[in-house]
C-alpha positions as semicolon CSV with decimal commas, in nm:
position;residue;x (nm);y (nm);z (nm)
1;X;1,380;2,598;-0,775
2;X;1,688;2,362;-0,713
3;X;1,632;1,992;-0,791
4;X;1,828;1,746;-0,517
5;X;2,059;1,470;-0,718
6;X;1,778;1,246;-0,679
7;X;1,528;1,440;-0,874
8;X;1,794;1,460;-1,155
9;X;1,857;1,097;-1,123
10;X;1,478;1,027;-1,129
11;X;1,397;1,224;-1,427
12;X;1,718;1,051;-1,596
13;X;1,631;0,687;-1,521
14;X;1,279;0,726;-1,647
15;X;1,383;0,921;-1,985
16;X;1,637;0,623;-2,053
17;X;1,367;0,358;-2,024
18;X;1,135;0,501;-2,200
19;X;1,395;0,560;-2,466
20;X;1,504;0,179;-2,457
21;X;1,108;0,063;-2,431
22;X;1,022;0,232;-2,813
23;X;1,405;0,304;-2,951
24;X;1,357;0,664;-2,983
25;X;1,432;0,975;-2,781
26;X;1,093;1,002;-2,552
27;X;0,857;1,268;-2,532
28;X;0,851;1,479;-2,272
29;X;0,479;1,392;-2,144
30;X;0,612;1,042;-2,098
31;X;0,860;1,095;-1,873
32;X;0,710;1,351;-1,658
33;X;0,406;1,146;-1,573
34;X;0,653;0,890;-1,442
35;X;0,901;1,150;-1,266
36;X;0,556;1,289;-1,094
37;X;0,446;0,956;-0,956
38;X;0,766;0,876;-0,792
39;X;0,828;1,247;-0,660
40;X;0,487;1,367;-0,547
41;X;0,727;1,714;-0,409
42;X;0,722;1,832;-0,731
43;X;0,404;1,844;-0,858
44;X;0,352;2,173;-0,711
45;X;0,683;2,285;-0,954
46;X;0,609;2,146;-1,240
47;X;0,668;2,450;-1,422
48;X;1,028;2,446;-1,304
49;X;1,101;2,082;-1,333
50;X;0,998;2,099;-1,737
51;X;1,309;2,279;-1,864
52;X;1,544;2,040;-1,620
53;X;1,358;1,731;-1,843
54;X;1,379;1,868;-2,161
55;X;1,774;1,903;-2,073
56;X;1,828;1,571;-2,016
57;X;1,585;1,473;-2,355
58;X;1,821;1,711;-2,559
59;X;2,105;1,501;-2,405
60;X;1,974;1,125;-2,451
61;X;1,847;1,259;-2,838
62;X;2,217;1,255;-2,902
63;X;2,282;0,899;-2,773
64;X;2,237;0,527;-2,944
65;X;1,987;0,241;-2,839
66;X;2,305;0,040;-2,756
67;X;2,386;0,393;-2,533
68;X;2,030;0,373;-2,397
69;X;2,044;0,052;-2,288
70;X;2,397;0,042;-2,132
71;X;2,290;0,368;-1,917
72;X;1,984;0,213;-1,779
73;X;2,157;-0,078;-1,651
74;X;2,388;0,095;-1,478
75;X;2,174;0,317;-1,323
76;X;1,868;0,112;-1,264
77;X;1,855;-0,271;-1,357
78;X;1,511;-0,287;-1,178
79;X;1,368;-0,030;-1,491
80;X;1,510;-0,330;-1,734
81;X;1,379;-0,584;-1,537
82;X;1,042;-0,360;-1,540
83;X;1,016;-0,357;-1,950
84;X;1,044;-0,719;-1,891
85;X;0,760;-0,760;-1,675
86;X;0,408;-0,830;-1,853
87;X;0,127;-0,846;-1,650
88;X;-0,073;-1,187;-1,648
89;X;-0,363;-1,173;-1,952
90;X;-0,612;-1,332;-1,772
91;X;-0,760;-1,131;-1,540
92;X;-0,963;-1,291;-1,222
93;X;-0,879;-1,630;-1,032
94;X;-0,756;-1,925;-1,186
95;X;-0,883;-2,285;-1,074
96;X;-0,757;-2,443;-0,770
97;X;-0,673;-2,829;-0,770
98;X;-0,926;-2,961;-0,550
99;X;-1,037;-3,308;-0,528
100;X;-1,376;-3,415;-0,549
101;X;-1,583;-3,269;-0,201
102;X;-1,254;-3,196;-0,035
103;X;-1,302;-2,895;0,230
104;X;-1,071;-2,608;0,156
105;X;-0,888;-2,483;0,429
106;X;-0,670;-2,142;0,354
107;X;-0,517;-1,896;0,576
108;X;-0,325;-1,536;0,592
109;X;-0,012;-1,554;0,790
110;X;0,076;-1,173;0,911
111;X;0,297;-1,041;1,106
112;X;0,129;-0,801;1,346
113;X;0,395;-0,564;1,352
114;X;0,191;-0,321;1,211
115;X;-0,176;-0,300;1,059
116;X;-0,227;-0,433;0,682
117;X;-0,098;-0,285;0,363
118;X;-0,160;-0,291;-0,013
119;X;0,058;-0,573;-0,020
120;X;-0,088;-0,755;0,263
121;X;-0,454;-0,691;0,146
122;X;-0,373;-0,920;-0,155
123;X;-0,324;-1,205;0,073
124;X;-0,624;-1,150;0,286
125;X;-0,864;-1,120;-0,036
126;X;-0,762;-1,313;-0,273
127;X;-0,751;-1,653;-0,006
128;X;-1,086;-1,533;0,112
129;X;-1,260;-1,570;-0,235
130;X;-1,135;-1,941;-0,309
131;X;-1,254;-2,030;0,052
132;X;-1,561;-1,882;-0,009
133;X;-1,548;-2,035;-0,377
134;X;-1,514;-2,381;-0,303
135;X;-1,672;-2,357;0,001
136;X;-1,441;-2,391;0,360
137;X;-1,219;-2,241;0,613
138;X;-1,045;-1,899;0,622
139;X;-0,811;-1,850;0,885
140;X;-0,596;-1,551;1,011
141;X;-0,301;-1,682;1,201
142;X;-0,053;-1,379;1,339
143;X;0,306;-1,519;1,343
144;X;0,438;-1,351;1,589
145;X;0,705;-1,509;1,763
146;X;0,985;-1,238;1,707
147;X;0,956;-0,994;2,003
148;X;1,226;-0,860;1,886
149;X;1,325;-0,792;1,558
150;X;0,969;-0,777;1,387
151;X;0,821;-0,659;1,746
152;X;0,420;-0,690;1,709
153;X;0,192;-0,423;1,783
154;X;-0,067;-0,476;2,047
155;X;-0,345;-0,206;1,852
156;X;-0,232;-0,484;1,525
157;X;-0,404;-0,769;1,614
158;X;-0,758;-0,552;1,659
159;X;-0,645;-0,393;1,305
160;X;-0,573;-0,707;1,088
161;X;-0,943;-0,839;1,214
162;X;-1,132;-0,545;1,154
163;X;-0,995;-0,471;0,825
164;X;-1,065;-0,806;0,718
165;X;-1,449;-0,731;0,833
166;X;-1,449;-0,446;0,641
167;X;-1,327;-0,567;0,320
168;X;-1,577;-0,872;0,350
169;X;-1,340;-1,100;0,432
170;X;-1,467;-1,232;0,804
171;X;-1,249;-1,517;0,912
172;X;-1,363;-1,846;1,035
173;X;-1,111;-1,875;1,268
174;X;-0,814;-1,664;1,448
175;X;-0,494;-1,802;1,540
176;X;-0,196;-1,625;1,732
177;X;0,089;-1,806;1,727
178;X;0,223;-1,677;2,053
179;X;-0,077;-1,893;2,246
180;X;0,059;-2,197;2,098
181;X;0,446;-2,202;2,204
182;X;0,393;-2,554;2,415
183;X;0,287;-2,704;2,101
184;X;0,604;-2,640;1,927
185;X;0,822;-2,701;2,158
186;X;0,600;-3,082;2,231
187;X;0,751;-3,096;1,828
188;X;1,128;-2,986;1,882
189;X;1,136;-3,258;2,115
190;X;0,976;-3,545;1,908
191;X;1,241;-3,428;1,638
192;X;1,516;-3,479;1,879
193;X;1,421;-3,792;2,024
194;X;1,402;-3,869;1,639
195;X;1,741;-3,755;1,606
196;X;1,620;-3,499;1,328
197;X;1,745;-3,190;1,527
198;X;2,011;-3,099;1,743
199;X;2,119;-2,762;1,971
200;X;2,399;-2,612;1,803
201;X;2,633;-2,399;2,015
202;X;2,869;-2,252;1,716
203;X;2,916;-1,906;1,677
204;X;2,692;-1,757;1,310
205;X;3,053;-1,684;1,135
206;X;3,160;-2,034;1,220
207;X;2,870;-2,216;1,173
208;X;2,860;-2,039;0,803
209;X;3,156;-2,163;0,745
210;X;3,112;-2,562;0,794
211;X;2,752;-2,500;0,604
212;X;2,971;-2,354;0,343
213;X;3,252;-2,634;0,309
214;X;2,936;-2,897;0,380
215;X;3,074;-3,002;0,677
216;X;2,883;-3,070;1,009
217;X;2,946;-2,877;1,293
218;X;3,113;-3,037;1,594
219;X;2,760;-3,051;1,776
220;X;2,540;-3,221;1,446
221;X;2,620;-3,630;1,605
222;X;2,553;-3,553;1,974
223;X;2,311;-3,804;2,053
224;X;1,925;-3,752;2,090
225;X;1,958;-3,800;2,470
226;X;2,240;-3,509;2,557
227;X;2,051;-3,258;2,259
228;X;1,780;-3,325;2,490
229;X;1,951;-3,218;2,817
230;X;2,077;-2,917;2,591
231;X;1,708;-2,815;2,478
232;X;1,575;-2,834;2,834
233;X;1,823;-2,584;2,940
234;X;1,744;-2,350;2,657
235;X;1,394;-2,354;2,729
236;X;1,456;-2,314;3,125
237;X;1,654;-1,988;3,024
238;X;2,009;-2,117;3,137
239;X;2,176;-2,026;2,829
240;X;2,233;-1,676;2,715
241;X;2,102;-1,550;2,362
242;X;2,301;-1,576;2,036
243;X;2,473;-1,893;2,251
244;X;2,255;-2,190;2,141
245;X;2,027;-2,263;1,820
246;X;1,808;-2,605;1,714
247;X;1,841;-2,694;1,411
248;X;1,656;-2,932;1,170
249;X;1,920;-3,171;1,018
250;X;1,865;-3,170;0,662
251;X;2,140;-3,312;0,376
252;X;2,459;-3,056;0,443
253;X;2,602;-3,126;0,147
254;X;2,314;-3,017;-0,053
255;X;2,353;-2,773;-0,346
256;X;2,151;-2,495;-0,223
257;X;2,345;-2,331;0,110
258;X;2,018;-2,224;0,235
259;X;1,862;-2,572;0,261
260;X;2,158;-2,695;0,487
261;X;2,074;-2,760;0,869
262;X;1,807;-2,467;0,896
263;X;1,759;-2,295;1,205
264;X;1,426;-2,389;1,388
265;X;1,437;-2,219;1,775
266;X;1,665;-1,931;1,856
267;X;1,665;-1,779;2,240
268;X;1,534;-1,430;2,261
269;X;1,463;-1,293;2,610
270;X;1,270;-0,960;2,540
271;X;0,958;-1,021;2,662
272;X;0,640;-1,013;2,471
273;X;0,415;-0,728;2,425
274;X;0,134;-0,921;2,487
275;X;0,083;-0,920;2,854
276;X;-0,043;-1,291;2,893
277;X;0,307;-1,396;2,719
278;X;0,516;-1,110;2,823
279;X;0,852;-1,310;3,000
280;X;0,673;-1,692;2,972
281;X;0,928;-1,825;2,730
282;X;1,307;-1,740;2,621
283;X;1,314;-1,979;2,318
284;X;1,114;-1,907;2,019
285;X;1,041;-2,042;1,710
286;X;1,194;-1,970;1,344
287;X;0,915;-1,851;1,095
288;X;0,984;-2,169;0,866
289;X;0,948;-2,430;1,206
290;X;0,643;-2,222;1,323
291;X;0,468;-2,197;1,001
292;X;0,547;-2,604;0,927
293;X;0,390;-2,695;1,224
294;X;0,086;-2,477;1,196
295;X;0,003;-2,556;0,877
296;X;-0,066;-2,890;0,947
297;X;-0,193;-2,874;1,274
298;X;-0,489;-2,585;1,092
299;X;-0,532;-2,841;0,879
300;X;-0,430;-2,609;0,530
301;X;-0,493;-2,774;0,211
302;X;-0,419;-2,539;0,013
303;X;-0,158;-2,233;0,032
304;X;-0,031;-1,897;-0,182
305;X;0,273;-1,797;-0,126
306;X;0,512;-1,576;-0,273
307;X;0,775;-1,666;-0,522
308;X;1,067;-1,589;-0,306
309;X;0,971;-1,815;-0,022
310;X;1,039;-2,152;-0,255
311;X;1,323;-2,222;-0,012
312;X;1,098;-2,203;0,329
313;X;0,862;-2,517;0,135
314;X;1,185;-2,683;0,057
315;X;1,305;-2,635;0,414
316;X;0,955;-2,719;0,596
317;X;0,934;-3,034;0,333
318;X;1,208;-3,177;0,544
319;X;0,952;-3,199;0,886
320;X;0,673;-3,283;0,690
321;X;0,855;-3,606;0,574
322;X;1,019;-3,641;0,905
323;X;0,667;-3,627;1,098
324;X;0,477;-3,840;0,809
325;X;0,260;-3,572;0,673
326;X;0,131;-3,457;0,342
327;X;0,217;-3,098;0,202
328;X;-0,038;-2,862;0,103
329;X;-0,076;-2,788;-0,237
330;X;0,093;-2,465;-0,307
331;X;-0,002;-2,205;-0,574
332;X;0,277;-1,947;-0,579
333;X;0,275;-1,587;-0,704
334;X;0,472;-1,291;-0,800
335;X;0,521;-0,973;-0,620
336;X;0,323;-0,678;-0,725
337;X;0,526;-0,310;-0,704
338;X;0,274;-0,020;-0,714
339;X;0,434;0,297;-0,882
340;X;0,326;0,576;-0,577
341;X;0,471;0,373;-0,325
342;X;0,761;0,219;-0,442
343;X;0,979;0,006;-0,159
344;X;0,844;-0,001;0,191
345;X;0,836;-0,199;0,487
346;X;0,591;-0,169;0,769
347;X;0,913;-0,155;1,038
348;X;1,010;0,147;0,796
349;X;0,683;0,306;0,795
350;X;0,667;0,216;1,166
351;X;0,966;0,427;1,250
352;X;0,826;0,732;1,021
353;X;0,531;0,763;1,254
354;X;0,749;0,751;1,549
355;X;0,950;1,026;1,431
356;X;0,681;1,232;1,356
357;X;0,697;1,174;0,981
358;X;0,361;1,038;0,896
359;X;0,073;1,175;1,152
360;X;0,008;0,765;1,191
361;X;-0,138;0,475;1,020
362;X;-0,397;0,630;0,859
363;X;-0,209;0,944;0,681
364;X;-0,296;0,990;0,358
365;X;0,043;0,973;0,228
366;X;0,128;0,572;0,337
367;X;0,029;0,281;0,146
368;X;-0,214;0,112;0,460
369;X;-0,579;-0,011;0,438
370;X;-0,636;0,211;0,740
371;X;-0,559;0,505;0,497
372;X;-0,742;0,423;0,228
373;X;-1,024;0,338;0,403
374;X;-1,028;0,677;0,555
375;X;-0,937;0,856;0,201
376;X;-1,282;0,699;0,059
377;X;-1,178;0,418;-0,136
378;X;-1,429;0,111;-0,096
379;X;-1,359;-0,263;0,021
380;X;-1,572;-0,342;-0,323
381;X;-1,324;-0,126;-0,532
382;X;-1,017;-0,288;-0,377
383;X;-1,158;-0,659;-0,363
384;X;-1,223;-0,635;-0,748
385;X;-0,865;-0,470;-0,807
386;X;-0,712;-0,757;-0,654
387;X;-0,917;-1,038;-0,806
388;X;-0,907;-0,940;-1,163
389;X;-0,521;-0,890;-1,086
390;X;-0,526;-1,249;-1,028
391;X;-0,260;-1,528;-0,904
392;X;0,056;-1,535;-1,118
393;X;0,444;-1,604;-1,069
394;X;0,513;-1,300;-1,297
395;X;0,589;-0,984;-1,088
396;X;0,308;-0,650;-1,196
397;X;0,451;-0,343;-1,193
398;X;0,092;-0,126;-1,165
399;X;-0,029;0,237;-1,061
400;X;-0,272;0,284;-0,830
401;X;-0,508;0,485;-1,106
402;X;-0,654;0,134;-1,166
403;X;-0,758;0,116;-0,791
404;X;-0,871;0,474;-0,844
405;X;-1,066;0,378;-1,161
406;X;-1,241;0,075;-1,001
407;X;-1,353;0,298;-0,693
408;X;-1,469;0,582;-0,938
409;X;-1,724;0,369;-1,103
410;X;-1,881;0,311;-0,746
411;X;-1,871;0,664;-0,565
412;X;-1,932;0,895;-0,911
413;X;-2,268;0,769;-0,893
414;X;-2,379;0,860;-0,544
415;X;-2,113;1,144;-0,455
416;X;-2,280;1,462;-0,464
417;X;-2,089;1,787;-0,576
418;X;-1,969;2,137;-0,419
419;X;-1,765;2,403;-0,473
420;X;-1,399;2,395;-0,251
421;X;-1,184;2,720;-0,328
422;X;-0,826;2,638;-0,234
423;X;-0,597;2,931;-0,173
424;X;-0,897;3,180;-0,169
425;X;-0,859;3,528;-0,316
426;X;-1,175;3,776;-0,318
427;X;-1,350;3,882;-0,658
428;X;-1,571;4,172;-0,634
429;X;-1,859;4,216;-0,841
430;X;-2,054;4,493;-0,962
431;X;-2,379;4,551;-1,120
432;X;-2,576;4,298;-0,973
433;X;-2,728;4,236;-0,634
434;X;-2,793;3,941;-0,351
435;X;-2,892;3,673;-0,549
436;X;-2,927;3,267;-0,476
437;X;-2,832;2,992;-0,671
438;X;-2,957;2,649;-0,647
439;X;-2,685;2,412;-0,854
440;X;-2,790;2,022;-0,891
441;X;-2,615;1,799;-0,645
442;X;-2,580;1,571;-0,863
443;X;-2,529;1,621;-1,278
444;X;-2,736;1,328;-1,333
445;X;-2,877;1,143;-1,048
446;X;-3,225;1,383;-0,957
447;X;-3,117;1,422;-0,590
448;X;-3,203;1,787;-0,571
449;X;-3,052;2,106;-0,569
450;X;-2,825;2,288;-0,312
451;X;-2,931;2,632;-0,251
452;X;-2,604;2,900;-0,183
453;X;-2,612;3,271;-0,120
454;X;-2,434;3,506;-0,310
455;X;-2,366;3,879;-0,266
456;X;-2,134;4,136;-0,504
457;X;-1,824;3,925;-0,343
458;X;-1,740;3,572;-0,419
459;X;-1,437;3,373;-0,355
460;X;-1,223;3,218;-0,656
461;X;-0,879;3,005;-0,656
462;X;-0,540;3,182;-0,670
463;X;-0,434;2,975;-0,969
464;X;-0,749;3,131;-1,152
465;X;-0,725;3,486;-1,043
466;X;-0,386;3,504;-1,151
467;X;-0,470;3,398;-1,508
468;X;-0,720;3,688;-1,578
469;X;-0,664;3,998;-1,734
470;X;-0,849;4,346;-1,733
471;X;-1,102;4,246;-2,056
472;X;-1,125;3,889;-1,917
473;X;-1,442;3,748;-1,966
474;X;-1,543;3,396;-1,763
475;X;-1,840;3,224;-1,636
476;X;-1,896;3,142;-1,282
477;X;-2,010;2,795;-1,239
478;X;-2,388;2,762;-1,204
479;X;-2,380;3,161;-1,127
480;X;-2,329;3,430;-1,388
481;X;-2,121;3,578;-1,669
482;X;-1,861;3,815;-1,535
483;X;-1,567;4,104;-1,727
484;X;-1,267;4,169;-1,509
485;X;-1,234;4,562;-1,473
486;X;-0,944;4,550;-1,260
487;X;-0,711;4,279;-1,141
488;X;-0,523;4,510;-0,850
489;X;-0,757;4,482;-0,617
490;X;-0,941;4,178;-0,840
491;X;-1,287;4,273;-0,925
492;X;-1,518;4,228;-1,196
493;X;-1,873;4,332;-1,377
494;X;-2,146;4,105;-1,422
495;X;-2,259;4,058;-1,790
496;X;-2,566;3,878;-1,742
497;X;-2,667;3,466;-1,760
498;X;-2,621;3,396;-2,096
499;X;-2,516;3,039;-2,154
500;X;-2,465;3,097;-2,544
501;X;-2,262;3,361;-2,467
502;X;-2,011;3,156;-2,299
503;X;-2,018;2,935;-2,575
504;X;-1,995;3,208;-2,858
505;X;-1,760;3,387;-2,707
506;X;-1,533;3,041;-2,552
507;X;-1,527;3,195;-2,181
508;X;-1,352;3,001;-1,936
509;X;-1,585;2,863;-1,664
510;X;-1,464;2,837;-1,349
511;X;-1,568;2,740;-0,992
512;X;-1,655;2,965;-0,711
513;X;-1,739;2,937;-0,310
514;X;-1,956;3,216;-0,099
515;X;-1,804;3,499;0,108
516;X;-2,010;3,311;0,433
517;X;-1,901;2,909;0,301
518;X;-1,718;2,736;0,591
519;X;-1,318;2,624;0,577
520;X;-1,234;2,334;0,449
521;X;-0,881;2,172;0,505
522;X;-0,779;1,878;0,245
523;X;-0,511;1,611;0,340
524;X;-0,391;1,458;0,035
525;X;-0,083;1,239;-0,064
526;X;0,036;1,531;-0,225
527;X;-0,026;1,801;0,061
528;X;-0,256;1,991;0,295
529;X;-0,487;2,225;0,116
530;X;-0,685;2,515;0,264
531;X;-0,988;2,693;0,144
532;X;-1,345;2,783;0,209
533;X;-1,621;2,543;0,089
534;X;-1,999;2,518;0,044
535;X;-2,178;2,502;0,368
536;X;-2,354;2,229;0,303
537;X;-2,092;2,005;0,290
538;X;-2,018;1,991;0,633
539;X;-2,418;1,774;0,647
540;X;-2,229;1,515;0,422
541;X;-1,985;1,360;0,720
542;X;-1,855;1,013;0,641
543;X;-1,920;1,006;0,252
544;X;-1,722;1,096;0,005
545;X;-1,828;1,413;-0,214
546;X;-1,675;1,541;-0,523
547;X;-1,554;1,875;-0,522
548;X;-1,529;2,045;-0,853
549;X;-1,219;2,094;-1,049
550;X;-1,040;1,911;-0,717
551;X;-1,163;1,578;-0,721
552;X;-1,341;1,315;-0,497
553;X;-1,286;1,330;-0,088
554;X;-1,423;1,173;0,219
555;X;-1,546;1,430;0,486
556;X;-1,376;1,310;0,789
557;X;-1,485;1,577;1,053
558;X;-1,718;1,916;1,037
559;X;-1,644;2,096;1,397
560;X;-1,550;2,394;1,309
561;X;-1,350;2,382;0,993
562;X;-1,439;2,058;0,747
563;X;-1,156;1,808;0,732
564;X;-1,183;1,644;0,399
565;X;-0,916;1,357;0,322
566;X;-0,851;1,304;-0,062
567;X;-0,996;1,046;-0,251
568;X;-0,874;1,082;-0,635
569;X;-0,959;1,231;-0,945
């Protein structure tokens, strides 16, 4: 097997930090768990990948700390940044200033270009548990006034409100920003007339370049009665896009570039997906105007807010003291990177799916609520993940095994078990006849037994079979005792149900499925797998089942073959 130059690279970035992180040449374990989460491909190779890693170990043993260090910065800063990164201590959320019987009002402000993520999940939850803390209003608004760039999804809208159903998080209240375009343009003008905005007509290279000497452009003085005549036009569709902006006067000598004359209305003459906007207006509003002015108009008293968007509250600050009106109190927080998923946008992922890369929203492999949902992990799981993660400015770098550890403690209990034989070789058995087994379905909940049918033939895994010798001697789960006599074809001898021989003599036990089982087909992050399976599991549609020595899955369909998506371990 040939590793790509970003395998390498992987492999060398994440032996350098773990080097810098204890000041000593890392142990291979370390550094392969990391390489494996970022590059899922390889798991299958594993074998083959170990020699490349111990390569570069034997090669950062000979280095310094100081050599360690200057390495990692080079060739990833963000793995620095990472060892600087704690995550907050106290788990769960912290207080919100509220005054005395004040109604909180809190909302989650997608953009419906796509249906929620991880990321966005977060937002949804976490707002929805101090509304329903301190008693008050939860509100989804969809900003979506880009048809363009950021071009909502009609099936999003449908999406964003039934995930939020099924994660418990019903809102009181729906907003779509698109419905309300009147209402920010009635604002544009009462800015104008106020002479606290003005159409700009400069060019974006030469309008940088008077925000950057803190000049005004030529078009900042007009008065309020000719910006009028200007905005009408824009609105009316009589100039061309890219040709004319509004813009919020703010102070343009002010220290921060991005806080100087912000843009507020841009002309954009795609029309809208949504059929009852479609063509209806050519100007639209900026995320920072349209978010101002819905804020207050909700009535929010209370917002969270990422760390990076400090400069949109400094921008909208300047309308909310232009109009008179108080500024929510605002909690901010840091990002949170999870280590399967690494950088994504939903335009990206968007794309993907178009191309054919991801078989939609839902594939196992992408980082959406619509694909954990259907992998089996519950709203109750991911709700507690999220609140015990907490609100904090500091960024958390996490995996998603504590997701997966939170939803194990809810579906171990009531998942019952089969046997799934992934790349299926036969084992034939002599000296013993049809015979039926009846393992528990559960190893400690009584739930019953499931009853299978076995003749001298049974099916094992490849990765078994090819571990076995002639002189073998293994247990068959829940079965029999067995000798291999030959291993070309595979067959074996049974040696009778002795439990205390397996323990005297330290046999292996491993799992099994019946020559008449049903096929089962597993979509995982990490791959399609293909076997035959119990045939009861195809009466378990819907719920997720633990298959053993695999690991937990969801049976999503039963015609024909069983289509099992993977939960985790």
């Amino acid at each position: 097997m040939t590793l790509t130059d970003d395998d390498k690279k992987t492999i060398e970035k994440y032996a350098l930090q773990n080097a810098v992180k204890y000041g000593q040449a890392p142990q291979i374990g370390a550094v392969m768990g990391r390489v494996m989460g970022e590059c899922p491909h390889l798991r299958p190779k594993a074998k083959d990948v170990t020699p490349v890693i111990q390569e570069v170990l034997a090669e950062v043993a000979k280095e310094t700390p100081e050599q360690w260090q200057a390495r990692l910065e080079a060739l990833a800063p963000e793995l620095i940044e990472e060892l600087n990164t704690k995550k907050e201590p106290d788990k769960g959320l912290k207080a919100l200033d509220v005054e005395e019987g004040q109604k909180v009002v809190m909302r989650f402000a997608p953009n419906p270009n796509g249906p929620p993520t991880l990321g966005s999940t977060r937002g949804i939850i976490v707002n929805f548990e101090y509304v329903k803390k301190y008693g008050g209003k939860f509100i989804i608004r969809f900003d979506d006034t880009d048809p363009q760039t950021k071009r909502p999804m009609l099936e999003a809208y449908d999406w964003y409100v039934d995930d939020c159903k099924w994660l418990g998080a019903v809102p009181d209240e729906v907003a779509i920003a698109s419905d309300r375009v009147p209402m920010y343009y009635d604002y544009a003008r009462k800015l104008i007339e106020m002479g606290k905005a003005y159409v700009c007509f400069c060019d974006g290279a030469d309008f940088k370049k008077f925000k950057d000497a803190k000049e005004p452009c030529p078009h900042r003085d007009i008065d309020p009665e000719e910006n009028m005549e200007h905005w009408e036009k824009m609105v009316a569709g009589e100039y061309e896009e890219r040709s004319a902006v509004l813009r919020i006067k703010t102070d343009i000598t002010h220290k921060d570039p991005a806080l100087r004359d912000f843009g507020a209305f841009r002309i954009v003459k795609t029309p809208h997906p949504r059929p009852e906007v479609d063509d209806k207006y050519c100007v639209w509003p900026l995320l920072d105007f349209e978010g101002a002015i819905e804020d207050h108009e909700l009535g929010m008293t209370h917002i969270i807010r990422g760390k990076d968007l400090m400069d949109s509250e400094k921008r909208q600050g300047y309308i909310y003291n232009y109009l008179g009106w108080e500024y929510p109190k605002t909690t901010h927080w840091g990002r949170v990177k999870m280590h399967e998923f690494g950088k994504f946008s939903t335009s990206g992922l968007r794309k993907a799916i178009e191309d054919g890369e991801y078989s939609g929203w839902d594939d196992p492999r992408l980082p959406t609520l619509r694909a954990l949902r259907r992998r089996g992990i519950l709203p109750e799981a991911i709700r507690k993940f999220f609140i015990e993660m907490g609100v904090g400015e500091t960024d958390i770098s996490i995996s998603m095994d504590t997701l997966y550890a939170e939803n194990r403690k809810l579906v171990d209990p009531v998942a019952n078990r089969y046997f799934f034989v992934w790349d299926p070789v036969d084992l034939e058995i002599t000296g013993t006849g049809p015979c039926k087994t009846t393992p528990a379905l559960h190893p400690t909940e009584d739930r019953g037994c499931r009853e299978i049918e076995v003749n001298n033939k049974v099916y094992i895994c490849k990765e078994d079979a090819e571990k076995l010798e002639e002189g073998s001697k293994i247990r068959l789960k829940d079965l029999y005792n067995v000798e291999i006599t030959s291993t070309e074809p595979l067959q074996a001898k049974y040696l009778g149900d002795s439990i205390e021989s397996v323990k005297k003599e330290k046999m292996r036990i491993i799992h099994w499925a019946p020559m008449d089982g049903v096929p089962v087909k597993v979509l995982s992050p990490d791959g399609e797998f293909t076997g035959i399976g119990e045939r009861q599991v195809a009466t378990e549609l819907d719920k997720v089942v633990q298959f053993e020595r695999f690991g937990f899955c969801r049976i999503d369909a039963v015609a024909g073959e069983v289509v099992a998506y993977y939960t985790h371990k």
